[in-house]
Each structure stands twice: as C-alpha cells, then as structure tokens.
N, C-alpha and C positions, 0 to 999 in steps of 0.2 A: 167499588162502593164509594171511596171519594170523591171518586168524579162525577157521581150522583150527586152527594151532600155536596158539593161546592156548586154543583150547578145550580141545585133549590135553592142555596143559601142567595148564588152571584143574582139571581133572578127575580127573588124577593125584595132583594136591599135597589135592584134598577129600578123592579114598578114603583117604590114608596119612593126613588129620588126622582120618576117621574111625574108621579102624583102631585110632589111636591111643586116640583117645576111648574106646573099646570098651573096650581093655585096661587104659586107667587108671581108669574107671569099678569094670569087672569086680574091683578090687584092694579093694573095700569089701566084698565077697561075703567074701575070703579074710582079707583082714587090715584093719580100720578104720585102724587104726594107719599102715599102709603104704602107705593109702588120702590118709591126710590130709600122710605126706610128700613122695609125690610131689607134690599137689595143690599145696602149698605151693613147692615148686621152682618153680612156673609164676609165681608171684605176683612178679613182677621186671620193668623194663622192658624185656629184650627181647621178652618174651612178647608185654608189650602193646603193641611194634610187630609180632610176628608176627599178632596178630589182626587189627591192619589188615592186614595181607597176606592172610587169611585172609579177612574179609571182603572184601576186594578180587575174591580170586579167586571168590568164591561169586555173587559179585554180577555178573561178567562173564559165569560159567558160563551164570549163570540168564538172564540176557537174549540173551544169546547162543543159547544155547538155545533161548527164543521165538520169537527169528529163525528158527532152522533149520525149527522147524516151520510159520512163516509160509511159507518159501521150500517146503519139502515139499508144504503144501495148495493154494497160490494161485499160477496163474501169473501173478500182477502181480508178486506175491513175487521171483520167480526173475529178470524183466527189473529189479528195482530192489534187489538184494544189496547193492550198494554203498552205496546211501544208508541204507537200513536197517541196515548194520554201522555205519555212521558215527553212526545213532541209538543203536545198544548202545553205543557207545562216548562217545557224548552223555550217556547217561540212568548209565554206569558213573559219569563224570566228577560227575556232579549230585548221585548217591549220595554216592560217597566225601567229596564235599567236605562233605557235610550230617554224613559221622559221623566223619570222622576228627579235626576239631578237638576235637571233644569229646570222644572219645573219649580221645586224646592227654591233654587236662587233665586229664581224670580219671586215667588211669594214671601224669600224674607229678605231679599236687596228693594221691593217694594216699603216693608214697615219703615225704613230707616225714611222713604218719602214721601209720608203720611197715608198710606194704606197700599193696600193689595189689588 
C-alpha cells in the first residue's frame, strides 16, 4: 500500500513541478525581463532544498515505476512485490545519498557567492 501512496503522491508533486516549469519557461516568449525575475526568485536556499525533494520524488517515481512494470509482465514479479519495493527503495536510498550531499554544497558554498 505505500508503494501505491508514494507513487500518487511522487506523481502529483512532478506534474505541478511541471506545470510550473512550463509556465515559468513560457514567461521568456512574453517578457525576457519577467522571465529572468522570476528565474531569479528560485536562486535561494529553499529552492535547493526543494530540488532534493524534487529529485527525491523523481527518483522514487521512476524506479517505482520499473517495478510496476516488472510486477505487470512477469509473474515471478507479482510473488516477490515486496522485496522488489524494498529494492526501489534500496536503489532510492543509493541515489539520494550519491546527490544530495553534493548537491547541498553546492547550494550553500554558492550563498557565501551571491547566490545559487
């Protein structure tokens, strides 16, 4: 069941950070200017904790995902659901910990040189 809810949830929070994408993009077409102060609002440390979030949830999505389609084709898939979530969630863990520290430095040895 949670690999359900975190799939709705990780799939939800992609479309709205794509949506958003779209629209802050599309603001170059109408005004460059408008374009670049939005752009600029992002460049702050919450942002670049939002992108590990952001990353976080892409990376669940997508392996999660794998699984679903493993467990859809194969029926070894379907008797072993459990240990294969417990791999998404091995293989999430392996990810995040490979970008989030760095990532992190980078977003706050950035602030000390007038932004992100």
């Amino acid at each position: 069941m949670w690999s359900w809810v975190l799939h709705r949830i990780t799939g939800i929070a992609i479309f709205f950070f794509l949506l958003v994408h779209v629209l802050d993009t599309a603001l170059i077409r109408v005004s460059p200017e408008a374009y670049d102060a939005v752009i600029g609002t992002y460049k702050n440390p919450i942002m670049g904790v939002g992108e590990v979030a952001l990353v976080g949830a892409v990376a669940y999505h997508a392996y999660n995902g794998l699984r679903i389609i493993l467990v859809d084709m194969f029926t070894w898939a379907t008797r072993m659901q459990r240990q294969l979530w417990w791999g998404v969630l091995g293989l999430w863990v392996v990810t995040m910990l490979a970008f989030v520290p760095r990532h992190l430095i980078n977003v706050f040895s950035e602030l000390g040189q007038g932004g992100h």
